[in-house]
N, C-alpha and C positions, 0 to 999 in steps of 0.2 A: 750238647745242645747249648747254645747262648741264646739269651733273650733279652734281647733293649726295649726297655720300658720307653710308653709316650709323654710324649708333652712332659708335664712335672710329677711324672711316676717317677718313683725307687722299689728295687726289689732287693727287700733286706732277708737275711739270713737270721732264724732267733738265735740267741746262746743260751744254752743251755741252763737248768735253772741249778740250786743249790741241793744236794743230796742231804747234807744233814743242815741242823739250824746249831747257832753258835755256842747251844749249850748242850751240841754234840747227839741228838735226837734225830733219828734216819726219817725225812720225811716219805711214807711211800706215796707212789703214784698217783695213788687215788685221789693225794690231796693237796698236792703240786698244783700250784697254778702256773700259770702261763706267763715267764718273765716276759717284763714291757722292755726287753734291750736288744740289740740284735747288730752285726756288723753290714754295710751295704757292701749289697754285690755289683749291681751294675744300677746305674741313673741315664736320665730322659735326659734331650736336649734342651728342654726348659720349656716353659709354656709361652705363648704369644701375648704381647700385651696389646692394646687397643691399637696402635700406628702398625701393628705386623712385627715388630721386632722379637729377637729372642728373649726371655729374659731367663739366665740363666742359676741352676740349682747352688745353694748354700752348703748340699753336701756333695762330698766324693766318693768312689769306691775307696771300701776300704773303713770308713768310719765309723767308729760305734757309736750307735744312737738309743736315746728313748726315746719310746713314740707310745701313744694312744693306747688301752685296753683291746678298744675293740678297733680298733685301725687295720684299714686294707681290708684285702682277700686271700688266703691261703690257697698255696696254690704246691702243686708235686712239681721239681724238675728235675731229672734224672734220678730220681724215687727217696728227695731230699727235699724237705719242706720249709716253703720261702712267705715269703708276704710284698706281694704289690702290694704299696701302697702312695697316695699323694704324699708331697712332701707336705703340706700343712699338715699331714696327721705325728709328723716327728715332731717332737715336743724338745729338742739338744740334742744335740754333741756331747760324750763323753770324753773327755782329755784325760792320756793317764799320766 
């Protein structure tokens, strides 16, 4: 199934968070939080601005981003969990 987000949605993918911390301590589940990164899978056409025009998104597929805590909506797609969200809730680009 594919799904094209509207206007200035992105539906990003999270990555996964970190199993141990750097001083080698297995964090379990319970108290993982929710990394704020995630690579995008697919973006909107851009959103409209006042004259009708497109104006078009800053990210692409493909790009790792940080974005917001509590940003977007969690959503299942082919039983793999994603985040619509607006692109003001992306905070960067990762560049590696």
């Amino acid at each position: 199934m594919k799904v094209t987000p509207l206007h200035d949605r992105v539906v990003v993918k999270r990555l996964e968070g970190e199993e141990k911390t750097k001083g080698g301590i297995i964090i379990p589940d319970t108290a993982k939080e929710k990394p704020q990164e995630g690579r995008v899978i697919a973006v909107g056409p851009g959103r409209l601005d006042k004259d009708g025009k497109r104006m078009p998104l800053d990210v692409k597929v493909g790009d790792r981003v940080l974005f917001a805590r509590w940003a977007g909506t969690e959503v299942k797609i082919e039983g793999e969990e994603h985040i619509i969200m607006k692109e003001d809730d992306i905070l960067g680009v990762i560049e590696s």
